[in-house]
C-alpha positions as CSV (number, residue, x, y, z in Angstrom):
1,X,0.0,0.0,0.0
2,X,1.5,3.3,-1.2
3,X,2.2,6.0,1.9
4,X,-0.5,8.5,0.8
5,X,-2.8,5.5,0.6
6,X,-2.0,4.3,4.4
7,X,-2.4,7.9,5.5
8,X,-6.2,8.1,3.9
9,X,-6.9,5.0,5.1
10,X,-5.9,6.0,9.1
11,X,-7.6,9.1,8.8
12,X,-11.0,7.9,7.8
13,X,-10.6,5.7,10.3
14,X,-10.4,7.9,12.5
15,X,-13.4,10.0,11.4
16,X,-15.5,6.9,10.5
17,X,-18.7,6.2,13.1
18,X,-18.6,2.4,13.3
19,X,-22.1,0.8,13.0
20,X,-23.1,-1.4,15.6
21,X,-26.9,-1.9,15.7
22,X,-26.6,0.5,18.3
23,X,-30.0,2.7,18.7
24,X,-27.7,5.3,18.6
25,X,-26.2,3.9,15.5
26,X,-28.0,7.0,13.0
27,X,-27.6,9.5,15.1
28,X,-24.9,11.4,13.6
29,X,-26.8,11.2,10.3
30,X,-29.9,12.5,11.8
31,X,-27.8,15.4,13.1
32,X,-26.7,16.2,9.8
33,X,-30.1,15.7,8.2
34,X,-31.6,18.3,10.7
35,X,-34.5,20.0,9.0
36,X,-34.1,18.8,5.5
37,X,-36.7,18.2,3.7
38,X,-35.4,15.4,1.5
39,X,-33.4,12.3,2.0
40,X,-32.2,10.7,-0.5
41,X,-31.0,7.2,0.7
42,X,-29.4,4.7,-1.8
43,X,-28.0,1.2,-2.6
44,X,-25.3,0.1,-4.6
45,X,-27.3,-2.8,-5.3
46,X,-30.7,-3.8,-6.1
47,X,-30.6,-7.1,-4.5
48,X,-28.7,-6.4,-1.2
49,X,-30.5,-7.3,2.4
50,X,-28.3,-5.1,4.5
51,X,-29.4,-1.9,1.7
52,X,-32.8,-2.5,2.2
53,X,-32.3,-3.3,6.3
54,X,-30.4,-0.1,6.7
55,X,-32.6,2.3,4.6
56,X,-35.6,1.3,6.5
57,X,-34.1,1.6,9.8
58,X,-33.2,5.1,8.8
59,X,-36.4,5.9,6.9
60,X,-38.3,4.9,10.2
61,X,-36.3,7.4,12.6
62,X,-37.5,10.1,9.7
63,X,-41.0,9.3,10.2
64,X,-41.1,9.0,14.1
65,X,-38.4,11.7,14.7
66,X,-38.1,13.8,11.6
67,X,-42.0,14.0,10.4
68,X,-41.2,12.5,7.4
69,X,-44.8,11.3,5.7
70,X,-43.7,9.8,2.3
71,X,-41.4,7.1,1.2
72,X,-41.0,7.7,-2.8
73,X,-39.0,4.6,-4.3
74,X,-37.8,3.6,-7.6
75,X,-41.0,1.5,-8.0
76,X,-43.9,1.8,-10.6
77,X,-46.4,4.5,-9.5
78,X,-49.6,2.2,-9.8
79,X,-47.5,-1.2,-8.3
80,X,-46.2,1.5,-5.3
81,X,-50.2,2.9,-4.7
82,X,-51.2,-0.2,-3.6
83,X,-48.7,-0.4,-1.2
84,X,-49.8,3.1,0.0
85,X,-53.7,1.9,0.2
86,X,-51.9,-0.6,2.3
87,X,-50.2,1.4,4.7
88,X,-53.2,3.8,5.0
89,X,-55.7,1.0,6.7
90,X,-56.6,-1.0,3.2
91,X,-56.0,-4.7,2.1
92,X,-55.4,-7.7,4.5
93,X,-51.7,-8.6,4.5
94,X,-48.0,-7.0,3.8
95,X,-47.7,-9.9,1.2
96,X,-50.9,-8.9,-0.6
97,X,-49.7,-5.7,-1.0
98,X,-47.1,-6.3,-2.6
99,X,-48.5,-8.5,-4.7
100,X,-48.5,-5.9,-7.5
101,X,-44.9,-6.1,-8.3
102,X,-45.1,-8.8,-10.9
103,X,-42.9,-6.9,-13.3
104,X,-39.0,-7.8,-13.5
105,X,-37.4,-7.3,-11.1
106,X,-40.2,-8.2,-8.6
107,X,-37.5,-9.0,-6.0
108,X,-36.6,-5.2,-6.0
109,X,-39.6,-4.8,-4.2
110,X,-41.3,-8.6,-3.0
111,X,-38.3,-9.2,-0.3
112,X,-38.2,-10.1,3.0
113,X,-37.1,-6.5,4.6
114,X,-39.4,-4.7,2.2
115,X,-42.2,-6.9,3.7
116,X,-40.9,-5.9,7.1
117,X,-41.3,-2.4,6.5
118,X,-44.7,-1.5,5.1
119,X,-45.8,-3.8,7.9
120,X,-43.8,-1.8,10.2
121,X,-45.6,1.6,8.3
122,X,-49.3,0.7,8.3
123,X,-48.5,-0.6,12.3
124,X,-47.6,2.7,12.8
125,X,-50.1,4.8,10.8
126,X,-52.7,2.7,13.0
127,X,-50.8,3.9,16.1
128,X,-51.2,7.4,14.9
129,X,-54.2,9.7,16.1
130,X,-57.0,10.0,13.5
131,X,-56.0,13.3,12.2
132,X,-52.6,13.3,12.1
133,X,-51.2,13.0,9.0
134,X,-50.4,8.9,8.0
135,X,-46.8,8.5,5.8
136,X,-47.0,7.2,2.4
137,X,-46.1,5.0,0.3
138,X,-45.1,5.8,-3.8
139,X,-43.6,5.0,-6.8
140,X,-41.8,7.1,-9.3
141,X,-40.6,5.0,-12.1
142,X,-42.3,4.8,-15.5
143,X,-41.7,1.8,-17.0
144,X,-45.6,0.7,-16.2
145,X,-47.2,2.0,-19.5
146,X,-49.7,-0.9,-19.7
147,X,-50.5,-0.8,-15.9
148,X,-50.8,3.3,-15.4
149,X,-53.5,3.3,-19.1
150,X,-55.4,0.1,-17.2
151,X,-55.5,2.3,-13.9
152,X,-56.7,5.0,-15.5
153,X,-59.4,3.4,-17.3
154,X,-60.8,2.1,-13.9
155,X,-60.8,5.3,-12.2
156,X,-62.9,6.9,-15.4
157,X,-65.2,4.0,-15.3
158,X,-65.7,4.8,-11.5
159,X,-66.3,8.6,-12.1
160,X,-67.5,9.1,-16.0
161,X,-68.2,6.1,-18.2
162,X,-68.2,7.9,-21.3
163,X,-65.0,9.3,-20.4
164,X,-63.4,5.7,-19.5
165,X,-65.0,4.6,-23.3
166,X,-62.7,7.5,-25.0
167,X,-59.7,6.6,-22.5
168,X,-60.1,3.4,-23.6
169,X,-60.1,3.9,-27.8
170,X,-57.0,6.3,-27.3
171,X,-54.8,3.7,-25.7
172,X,-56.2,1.0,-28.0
173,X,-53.7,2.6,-30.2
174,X,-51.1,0.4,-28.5
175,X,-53.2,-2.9,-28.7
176,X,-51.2,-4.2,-31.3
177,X,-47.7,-4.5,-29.4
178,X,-49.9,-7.0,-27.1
179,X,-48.8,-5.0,-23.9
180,X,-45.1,-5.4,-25.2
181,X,-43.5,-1.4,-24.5
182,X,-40.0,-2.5,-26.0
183,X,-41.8,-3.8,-29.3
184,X,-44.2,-0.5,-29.3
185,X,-41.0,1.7,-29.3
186,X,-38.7,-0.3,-31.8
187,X,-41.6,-0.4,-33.8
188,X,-42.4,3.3,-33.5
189,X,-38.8,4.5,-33.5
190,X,-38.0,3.1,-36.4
191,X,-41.1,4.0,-38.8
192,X,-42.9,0.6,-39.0
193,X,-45.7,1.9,-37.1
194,X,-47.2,5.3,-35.9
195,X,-46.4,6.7,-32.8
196,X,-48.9,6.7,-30.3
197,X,-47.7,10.6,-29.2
198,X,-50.9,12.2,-29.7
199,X,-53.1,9.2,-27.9
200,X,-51.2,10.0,-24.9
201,X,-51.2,14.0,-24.7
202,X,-54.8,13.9,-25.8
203,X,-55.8,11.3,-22.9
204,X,-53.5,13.4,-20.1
205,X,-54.9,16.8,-20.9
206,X,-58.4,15.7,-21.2
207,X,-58.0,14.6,-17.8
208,X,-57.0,17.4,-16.2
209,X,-59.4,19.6,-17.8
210,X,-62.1,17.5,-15.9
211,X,-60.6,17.6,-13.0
212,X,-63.1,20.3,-11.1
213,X,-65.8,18.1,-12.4
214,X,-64.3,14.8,-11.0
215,X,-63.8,16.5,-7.6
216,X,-66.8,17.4,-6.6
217,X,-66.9,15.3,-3.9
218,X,-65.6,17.0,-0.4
219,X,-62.0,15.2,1.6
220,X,-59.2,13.8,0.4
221,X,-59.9,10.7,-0.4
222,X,-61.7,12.1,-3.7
223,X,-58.5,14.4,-4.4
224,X,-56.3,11.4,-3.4
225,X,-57.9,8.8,-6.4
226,X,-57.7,12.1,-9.3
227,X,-54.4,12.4,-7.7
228,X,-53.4,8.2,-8.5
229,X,-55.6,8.4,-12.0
230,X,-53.7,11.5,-13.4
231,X,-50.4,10.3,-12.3
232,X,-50.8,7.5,-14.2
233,X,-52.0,9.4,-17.2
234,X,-48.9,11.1,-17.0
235,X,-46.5,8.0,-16.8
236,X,-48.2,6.8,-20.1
237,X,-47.6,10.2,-21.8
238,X,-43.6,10.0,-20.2
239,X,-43.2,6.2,-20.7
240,X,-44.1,6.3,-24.6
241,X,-41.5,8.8,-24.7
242,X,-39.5,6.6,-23.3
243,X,-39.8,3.7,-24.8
244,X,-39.4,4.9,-27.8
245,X,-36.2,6.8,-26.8
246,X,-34.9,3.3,-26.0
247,X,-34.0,2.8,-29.6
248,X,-32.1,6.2,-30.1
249,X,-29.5,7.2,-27.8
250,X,-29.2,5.4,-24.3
251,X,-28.7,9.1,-22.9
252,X,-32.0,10.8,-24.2
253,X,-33.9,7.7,-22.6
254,X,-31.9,7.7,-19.1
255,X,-32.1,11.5,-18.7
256,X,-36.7,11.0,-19.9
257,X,-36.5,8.7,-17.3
258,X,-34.7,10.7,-14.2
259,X,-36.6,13.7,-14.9
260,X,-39.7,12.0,-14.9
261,X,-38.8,10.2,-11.8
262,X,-38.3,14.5,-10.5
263,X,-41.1,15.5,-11.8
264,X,-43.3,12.9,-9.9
265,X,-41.7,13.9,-7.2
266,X,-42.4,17.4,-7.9
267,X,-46.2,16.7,-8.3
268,X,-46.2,14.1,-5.1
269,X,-45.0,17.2,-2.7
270,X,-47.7,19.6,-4.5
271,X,-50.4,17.5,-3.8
272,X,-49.7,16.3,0.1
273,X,-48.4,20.0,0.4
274,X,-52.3,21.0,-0.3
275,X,-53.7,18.7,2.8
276,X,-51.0,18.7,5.7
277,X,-48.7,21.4,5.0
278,X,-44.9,21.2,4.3
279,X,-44.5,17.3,3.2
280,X,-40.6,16.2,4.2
281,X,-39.9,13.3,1.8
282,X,-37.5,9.8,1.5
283,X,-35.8,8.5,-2.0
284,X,-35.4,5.0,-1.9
285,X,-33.3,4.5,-5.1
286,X,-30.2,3.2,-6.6
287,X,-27.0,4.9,-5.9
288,X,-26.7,5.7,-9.8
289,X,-29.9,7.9,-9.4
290,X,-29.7,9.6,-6.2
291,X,-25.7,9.9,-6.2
292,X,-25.1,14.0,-7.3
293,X,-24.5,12.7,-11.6
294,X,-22.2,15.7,-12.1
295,X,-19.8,13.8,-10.0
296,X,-19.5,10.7,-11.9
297,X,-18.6,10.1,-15.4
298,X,-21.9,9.7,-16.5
299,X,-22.6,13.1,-15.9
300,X,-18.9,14.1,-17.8
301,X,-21.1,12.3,-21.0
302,X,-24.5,14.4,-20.6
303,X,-26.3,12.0,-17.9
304,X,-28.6,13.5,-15.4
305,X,-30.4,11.8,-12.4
306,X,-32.6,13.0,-10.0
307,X,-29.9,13.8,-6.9
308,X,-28.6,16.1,-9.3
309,X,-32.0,17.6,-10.5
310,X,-33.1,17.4,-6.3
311,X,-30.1,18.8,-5.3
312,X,-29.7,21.6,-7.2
313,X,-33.4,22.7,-6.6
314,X,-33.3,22.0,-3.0
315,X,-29.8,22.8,-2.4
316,X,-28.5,21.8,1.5
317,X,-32.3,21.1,1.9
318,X,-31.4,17.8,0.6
319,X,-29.4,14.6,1.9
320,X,-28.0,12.1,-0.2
321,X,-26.5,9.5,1.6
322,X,-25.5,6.2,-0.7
323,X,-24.3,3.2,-0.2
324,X,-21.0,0.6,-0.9
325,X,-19.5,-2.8,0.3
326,X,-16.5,-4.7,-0.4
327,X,-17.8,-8.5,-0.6
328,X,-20.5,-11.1,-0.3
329,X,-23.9,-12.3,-2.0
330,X,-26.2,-10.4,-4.4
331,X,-29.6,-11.0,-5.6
332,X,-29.4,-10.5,-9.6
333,X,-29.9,-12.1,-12.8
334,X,-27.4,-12.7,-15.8
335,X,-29.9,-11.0,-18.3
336,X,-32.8,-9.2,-18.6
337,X,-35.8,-10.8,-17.8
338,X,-34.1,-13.8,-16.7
339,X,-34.4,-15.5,-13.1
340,X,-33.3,-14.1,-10.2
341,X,-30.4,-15.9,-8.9
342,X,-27.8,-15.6,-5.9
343,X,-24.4,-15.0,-6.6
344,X,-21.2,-14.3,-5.0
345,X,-19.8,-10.4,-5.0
346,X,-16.3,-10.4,-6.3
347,X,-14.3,-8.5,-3.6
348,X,-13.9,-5.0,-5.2
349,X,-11.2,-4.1,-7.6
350,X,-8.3,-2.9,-6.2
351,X,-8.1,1.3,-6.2
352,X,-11.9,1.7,-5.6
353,X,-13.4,3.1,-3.2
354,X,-15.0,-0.2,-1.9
355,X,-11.0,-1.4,-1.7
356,X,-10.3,1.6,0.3
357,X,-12.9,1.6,2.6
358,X,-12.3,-2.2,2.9
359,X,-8.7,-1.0,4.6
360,X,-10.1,0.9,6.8
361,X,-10.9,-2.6,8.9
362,X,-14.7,-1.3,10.6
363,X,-17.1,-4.0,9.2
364,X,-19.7,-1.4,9.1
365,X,-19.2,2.7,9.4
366,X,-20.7,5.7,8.3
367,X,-18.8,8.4,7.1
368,X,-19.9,11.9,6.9
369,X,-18.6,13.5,3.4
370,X,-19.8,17.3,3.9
371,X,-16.9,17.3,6.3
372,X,-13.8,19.6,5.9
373,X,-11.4,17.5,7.4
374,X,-8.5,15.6,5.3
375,X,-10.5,12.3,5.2
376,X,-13.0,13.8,3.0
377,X,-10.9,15.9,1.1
378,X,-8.5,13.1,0.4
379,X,-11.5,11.3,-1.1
380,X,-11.9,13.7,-3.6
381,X,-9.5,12.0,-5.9
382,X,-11.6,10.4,-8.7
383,X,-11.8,6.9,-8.3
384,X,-13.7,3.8,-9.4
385,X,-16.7,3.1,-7.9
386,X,-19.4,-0.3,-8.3
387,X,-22.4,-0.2,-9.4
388,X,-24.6,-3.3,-9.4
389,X,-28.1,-3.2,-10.7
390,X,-30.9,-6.0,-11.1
391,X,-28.1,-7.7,-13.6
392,X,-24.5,-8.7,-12.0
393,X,-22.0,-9.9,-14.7
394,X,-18.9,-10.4,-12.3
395,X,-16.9,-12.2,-15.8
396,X,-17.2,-8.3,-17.3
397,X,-16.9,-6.4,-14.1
398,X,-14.7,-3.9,-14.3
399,X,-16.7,-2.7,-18.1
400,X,-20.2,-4.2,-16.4
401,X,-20.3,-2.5,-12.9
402,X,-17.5,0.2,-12.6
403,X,-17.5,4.2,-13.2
404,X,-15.4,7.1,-11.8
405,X,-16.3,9.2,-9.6
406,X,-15.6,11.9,-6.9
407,X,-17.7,10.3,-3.8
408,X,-18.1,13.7,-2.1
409,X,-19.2,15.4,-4.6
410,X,-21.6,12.6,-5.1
411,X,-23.4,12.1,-1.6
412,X,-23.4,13.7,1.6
413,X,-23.0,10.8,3.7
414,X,-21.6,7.2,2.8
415,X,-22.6,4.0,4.5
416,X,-19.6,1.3,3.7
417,X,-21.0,-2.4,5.2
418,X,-17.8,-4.6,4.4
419,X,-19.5,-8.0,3.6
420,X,-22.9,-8.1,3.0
421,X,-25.7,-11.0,1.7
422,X,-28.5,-11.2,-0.8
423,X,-31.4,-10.1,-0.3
424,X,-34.2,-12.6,0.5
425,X,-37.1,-12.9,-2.8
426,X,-40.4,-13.6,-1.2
427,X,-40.5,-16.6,-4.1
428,X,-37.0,-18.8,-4.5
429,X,-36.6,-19.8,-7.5
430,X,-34.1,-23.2,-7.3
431,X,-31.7,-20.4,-9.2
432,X,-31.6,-18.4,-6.1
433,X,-31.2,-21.8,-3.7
434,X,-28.9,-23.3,-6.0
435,X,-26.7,-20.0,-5.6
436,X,-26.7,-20.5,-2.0
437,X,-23.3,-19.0,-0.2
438,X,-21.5,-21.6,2.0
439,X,-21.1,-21.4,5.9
440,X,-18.0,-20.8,5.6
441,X,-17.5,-17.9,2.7
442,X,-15.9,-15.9,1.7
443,X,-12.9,-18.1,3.1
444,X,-14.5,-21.2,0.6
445,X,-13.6,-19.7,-2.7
C-alpha cells in the first residue's frame, strides 16, 4: 500500500462512526439531516439485504423523529399505490400488497425487509391519532405503461363512463404491441408503425381539464384517487416517450426517465403539500440515481439523475446518503428478464473506493462526506466506484459494474458495510437456492 494511501486509510478511520446496531447507531446522520426536507437514501445494489435493512431503519427514525410522511422509491407508481392503500388501513396482508410487483425485477420490491417495512408503516399509521397525518407509500418509475392506461381506465369508469369509453379507444392505439412497451417503441422508433404521441397527450390533458368536475366530492380521499388516475396518465404520456427513446440514444432515454422520476416527485409534494402542509420526503433508489451525476462520469457524458435535479433545486435542503461494500452475496440475474439468482460479489477491484474503505478494517461505518477534514478531502481523488443493478456480470466487471467518480461530490453521507448478503425474494426460485453462499464464505472460494 502506497504511503498517501496508508495515511487516507488511518484518517478515515479515524473519522469513521462504526455501526453497531446500536439505537444510537444513525444519530450522527440525523444530526446532519436536521430540517431537511429530503433524503435521499441509496444502494449500490438492487438485490442487497443489509441496503434495504439499513434504509428502512433510517427511513423509520425520519417518520417518528423527523415527520417525514412519504417514502418515494424507484418502484412503478400504480404497483407502489397499492402499497400506499396498504399502509393507509386497506387490504389484508404485507404480502398482498405487494403482490402488485409482478414486473422484472419483482425481488426489488417482493423481499423479505421490504415486507418488514410496510408492515412496520401501516402498524404505525394505526398507532397514529385520527387526524394526524399517516406516511406514504409511492412509486416514481415509468416503466408501467400498460398498468398506469389500465389504472386509469378504472378510475374513469368509477367517475364518468363515457370518459373511460374514449380513454379506452385512445390507448387501444397500443393494442397491437400486445402490452409489449419495447416492441411499441422499436416499432415506432423506427417507422414501422405510428407513434402513439398524440393518444397519450390527448388522454392526459383531457383529464385534467375535468378535474373540477371529477372533484366534486368534499375530503381527500376524492382528491387522493384524481391524484393516483392522473399520475398515471402522466407516466403513459412520459413512458411512450420513453420507450421509444430506448431505440435512439441510451442518454436521451436515461435523462426522460430521471426527470420524470423529478417530476413525480415534484407533483407528489404539490399535492400532500395542499392537505397537511410542508411534506418532508425519503428517495429510496439506486446509488446511480440519487448519487449527485455531475460527480460521476456519466454526468462528464451528458447524464442527469434525479440527486442532481433534487439537489440543485433543494440545495442543502437535501441529503443524499449512498451506499457501498466490499464482498459477499447479491440478488441478480445474468440477463434481462431472466431469473433471479444468488451469486457471490467479487471483492472489489483494487483502487476503488469499496477497496479503500475495505482498509479501513470497521465491518460497518458511516462516514460523513460534507466534512472539511483531510478524510473527506482526500476522497476527492476520482476513483472507481461499483455499481450493481438487477443484472450482475462479475466475468465483465470492471466494463459491467465500474464508473469514476468523486464520492463527495456525489453524496453527503456514505454508509460502507464490508460483507454483506442477498437479499431474500419472497418466491425462490431453485436459481436463487442453487446459488446458495457456504457457511463458511468468503474463506471457501
Amino acid at each position: 500500500m502506497r504511503e498517501e494511501t496508508r495515511q487516507l486509510v488511518s484518517e478515515i478511520r479515524a473519522s469513521a462512526h462504526p455501526l453497531t446496531d446500536a439505537a444510537i447507531d444513525y444519530d450522527p446522520l440525523l444530526e446532519l439531516i436536521g430540517d431537511a426536507r429530503f433524503v435521499l437514501i441509496g444502494e449500490a445494489s438492487h438485490g442487497t439485504h443489509e441496503f434495504y435493512k439499513e434504509r428502512a431503519q433510517i427511513t423509520r427514525r425520519l417518520i417518528e423523529e423527523k415527520g417525514f410522511n412519504a417514502v418515494a422509491a424507484e418502484a412503478d407508481w400504480p404497483d407502489a399505490y397499492g402499497v400506499n392503500r396498504f399502509v393507509h388501513g386497506n387490504g389484508a396482508t404485507a404480502v398482498e400488497a405487494l403482490d402488485e410487483f409482478k414486473r422484472f425485477p419483482s425481488w426489488m420490491w417482493r423481499n423479505a425487509d421490504v415486507l418488514d417495512f410496510v408492515g412496520w408503516l401501516r402498524e404505525h399509521n394505526q398507532a397514529l391519532p385520527q387526524r394526524v397525518r399517516k406516511a406514504g407509500f409511492y412509486g416514481l418509475d415509468l416503466y408501467s405503461l400498460f398498468g398506469s392506461m389500465e389504472a386509469v381506465i378504472d378510475y374513469l369508469e368509477r367517475v364518468d363512463p363515457e370518459a373511460a369509453k374514449c380513454a379506452r379507444y385512445r390507448y387501444s392505439c397500443f393494442d397491437h404491441v400486445a402490452d409489449d412497451p419495447q416492441a411499441y417503441g422499436y416499432a415506432a422508433s423506427f417507422g414501422i408503425d405510428e407513434t402513439c404521441e398524440d393518444e397519450v397527450m390527448t388522454q392526459l390533458k383531457e383529464l385534467q381539464r375535468q378535474a373540477a368536475d371529477y372533484l366534486r366530492s368534499d375530503g381527500f380521499v376524492a382528491e387522493d384517487e384524481f391524484f393516483f388516475a392522473e399520475q398515471n396518465a402522466r407516466v403513459a404520456k412520459n413512458a411512450e416517450q420513453y420507450y421509444r427513446s430506448m431505440f435512439q440514444e441510451r442518454i436521451s432515454s436515461w435523462n426522460l426517465r430521471d426527470r420524470h422520476m423529478a417530476e413525480t416527485l415534484e407533483a407528489l409534494v404539490a399535492h400532500l403539500d395542499r392537505h397537511g402542509g410542508r411534506s418532508k420526503v425519503v428517495i429510496w433508489a439506486h446509488n446511480s440515481h440519487i448519487g449527485d451525476a455531475r460527480a460521476t462520469e456519466m454526468g462528464q457524458s451528458g447524464e442527469l439523475n434525479i440527486g442532481q435535479l433534487v439537489r440543485e433545486r433543494y440545495g442543502k435542503d437535501a441529503v443524499l446518503v449512498g451506499f457501498t461494500t466490499y464482498t459477499g452475496s447479491v440478488s441478480a440475474a445474468s440477463s434481462w428478464g431472466g431469473p433471479v439468482e444468488r451469486k457471490r460479489v467479487r471483492p472489489a477491484l483494487p483502487g476503488s473506493y469499496e477497496d479503500l474503505f475495505h482498509r479501513v478494517g470497521i465491518a460497518r461505518f458511516l462516514f460523513t462526506l460534507r466534512d472539511s477534514d483531510k478524510a473527506a478531502q482526500g476522497l476527492r481523488e476520482r476513483r472507481l466506484e461499483r455499481a450493481i443493478g438487477v443484472i450482475y456480470l462479475p466475468q465483465s466487471e470492471r466494463v459491467s459494474h465500474y464508473f469514476y467518480a468523486r464520492l463527495p461530490n456525489q453524496f453527503d453521507v456514505v454508509i460502507h458495510i464490508d460483507e454483506t448478503r442477498a437479499v431474500e425474494p419472497l418466491e425462490r426460485t431453485a436459481d436463487w437456492v442453487r446459488g446458495e453462499v457456504p457457511e463458511t464464505y468468503p474463506s471457501a472460494l
